[in-house]
C-alpha positions as CSV (number, residue, x, y, z in Angstrom):
1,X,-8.3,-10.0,71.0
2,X,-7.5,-13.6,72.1
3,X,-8.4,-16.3,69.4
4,X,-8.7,-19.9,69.3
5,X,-8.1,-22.1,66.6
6,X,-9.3,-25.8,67.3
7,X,-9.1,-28.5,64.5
8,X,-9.3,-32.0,63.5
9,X,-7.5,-32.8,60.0
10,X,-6.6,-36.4,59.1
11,X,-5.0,-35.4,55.2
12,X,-3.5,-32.1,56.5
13,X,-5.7,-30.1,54.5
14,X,-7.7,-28.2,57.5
15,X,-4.6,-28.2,59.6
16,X,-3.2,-25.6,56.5
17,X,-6.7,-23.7,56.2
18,X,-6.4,-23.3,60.0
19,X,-2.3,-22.7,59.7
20,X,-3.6,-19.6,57.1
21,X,-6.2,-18.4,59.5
22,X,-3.1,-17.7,62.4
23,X,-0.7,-16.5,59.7
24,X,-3.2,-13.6,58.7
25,X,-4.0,-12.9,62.3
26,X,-0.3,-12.8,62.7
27,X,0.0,-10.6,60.2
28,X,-2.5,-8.0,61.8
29,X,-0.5,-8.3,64.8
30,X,-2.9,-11.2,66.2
31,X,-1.6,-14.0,68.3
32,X,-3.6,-17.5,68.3
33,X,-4.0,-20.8,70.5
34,X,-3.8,-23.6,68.4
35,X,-5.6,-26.4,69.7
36,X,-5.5,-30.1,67.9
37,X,-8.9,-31.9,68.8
38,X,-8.7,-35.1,69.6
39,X,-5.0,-34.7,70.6
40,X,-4.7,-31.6,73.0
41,X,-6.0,-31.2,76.2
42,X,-9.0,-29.6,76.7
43,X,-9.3,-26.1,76.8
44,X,-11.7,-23.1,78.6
45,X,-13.5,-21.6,75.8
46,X,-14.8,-19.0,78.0
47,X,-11.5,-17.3,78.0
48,X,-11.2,-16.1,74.7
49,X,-12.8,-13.4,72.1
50,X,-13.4,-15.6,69.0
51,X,-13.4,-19.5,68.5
52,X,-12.6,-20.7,65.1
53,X,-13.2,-24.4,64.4
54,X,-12.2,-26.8,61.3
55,X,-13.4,-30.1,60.7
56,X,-13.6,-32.1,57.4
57,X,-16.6,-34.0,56.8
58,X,-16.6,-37.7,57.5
59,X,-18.7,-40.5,55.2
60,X,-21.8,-39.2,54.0
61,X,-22.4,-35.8,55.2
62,X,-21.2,-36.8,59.0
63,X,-19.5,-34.5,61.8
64,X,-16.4,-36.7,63.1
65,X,-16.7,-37.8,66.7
66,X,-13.6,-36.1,67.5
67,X,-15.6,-33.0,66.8
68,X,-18.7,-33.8,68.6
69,X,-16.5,-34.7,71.0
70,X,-14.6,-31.4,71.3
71,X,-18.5,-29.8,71.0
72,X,-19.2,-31.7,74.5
73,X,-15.6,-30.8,76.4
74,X,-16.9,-27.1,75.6
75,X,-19.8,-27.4,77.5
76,X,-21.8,-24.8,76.1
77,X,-22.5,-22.9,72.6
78,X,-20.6,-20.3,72.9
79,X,-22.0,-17.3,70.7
80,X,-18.1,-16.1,68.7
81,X,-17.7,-19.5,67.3
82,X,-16.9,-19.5,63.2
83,X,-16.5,-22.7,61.4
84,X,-13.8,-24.1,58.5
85,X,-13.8,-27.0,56.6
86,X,-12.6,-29.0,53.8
87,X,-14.0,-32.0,51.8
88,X,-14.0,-33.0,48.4
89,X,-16.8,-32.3,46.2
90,X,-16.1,-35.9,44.2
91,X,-17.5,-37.5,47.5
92,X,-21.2,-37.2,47.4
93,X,-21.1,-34.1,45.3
94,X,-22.4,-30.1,46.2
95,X,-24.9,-31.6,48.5
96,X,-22.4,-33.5,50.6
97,X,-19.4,-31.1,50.5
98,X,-18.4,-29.7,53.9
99,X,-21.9,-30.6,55.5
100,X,-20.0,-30.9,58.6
101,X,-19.6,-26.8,58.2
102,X,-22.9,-26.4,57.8
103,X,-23.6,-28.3,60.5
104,X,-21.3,-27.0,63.1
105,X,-22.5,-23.0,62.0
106,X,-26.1,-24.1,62.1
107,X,-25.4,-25.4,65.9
108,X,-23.7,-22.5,67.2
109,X,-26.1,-20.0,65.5
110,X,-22.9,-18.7,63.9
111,X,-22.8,-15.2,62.7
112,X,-20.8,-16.2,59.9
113,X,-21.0,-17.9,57.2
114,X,-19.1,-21.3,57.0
115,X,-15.8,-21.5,55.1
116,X,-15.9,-24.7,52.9
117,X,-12.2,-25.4,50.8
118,X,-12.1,-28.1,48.2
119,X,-9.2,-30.2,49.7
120,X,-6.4,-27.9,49.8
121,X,-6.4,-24.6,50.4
122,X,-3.6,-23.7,48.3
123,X,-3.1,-21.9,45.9
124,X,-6.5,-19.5,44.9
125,X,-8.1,-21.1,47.9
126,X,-6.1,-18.9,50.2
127,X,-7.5,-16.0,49.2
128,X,-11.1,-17.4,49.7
129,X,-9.2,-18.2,52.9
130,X,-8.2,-14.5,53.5
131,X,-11.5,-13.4,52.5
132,X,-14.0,-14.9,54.9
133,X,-11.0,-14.1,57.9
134,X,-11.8,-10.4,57.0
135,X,-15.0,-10.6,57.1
136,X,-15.2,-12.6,60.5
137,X,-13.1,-10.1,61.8
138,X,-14.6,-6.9,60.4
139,X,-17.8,-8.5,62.7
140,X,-16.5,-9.2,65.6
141,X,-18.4,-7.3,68.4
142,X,-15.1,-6.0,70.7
143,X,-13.9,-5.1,68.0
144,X,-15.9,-3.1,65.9
């Protein structure tokens, strides 16, 4: 299995959720890409098994550009895309909290549920972390 990670973080927080995500693949023996939107160059999505992306949620509920921008450079909706995100629930409250998430899974059509961490994902957050991995995993077509 070849994986991507691809994230935007400004505070660091979903550069960590998506340093957890390679650390467990690692674990299981899994290497990832790492790609930094909005930094790296862009990358061919069509070469690989299972696209992770993290974003936090910008203002009120928005998608950074960075993001939508990354969206575009792909080209097309790939259909093994899973989506991460962080925000902070004292912005705009439950209704507001990781919309981008929402957002991004809704758009893809993702399988998966979206993973949403209150700023970091330290501490009992990484196992909400380790959780939703195993689950994306234990559905991914090539390899169940």
């Amino acid at each position: 299995m070849k994986p991507l990670i691809a994230y935007l973080s400004y505070s660091g927080n979903t550069k960590e959720t998506a340093d957890i995500i390679a650390a467990h693949l690692a674990a299981d023996g899994v290497s990832a890409d790492m790609h930094r939107i909005g930094i790296d160059p862009p990358i061919d999505a069509a070469g690989y098994d299972l696209i992770f992306i993290g974003t936090f949620t910008w203002e009120m509920g928005a998608t950074p550009d960075e993001v939508k921008d990354f969206v575009l450079e792909v080209g097309y909706k790939p259909d093994n895309v899973a989506v991460f995100g962080t925000g902070e629930t004292q912005f705009g409250g439950a209704d507001l909290f990781c919309l981008a998430v929402d957002k991004l899974a809704r758009f893809y059509e993702s399988r998966w549920p979206g993973l949403k961490i209150e700023q970091s994902p330290r501490g009992s957050q990484e196992q909400l972390v380790k959780n939703w991995l195993e689950g994306v995993l234990y559905n991914v077509p090539s390899l169940a």
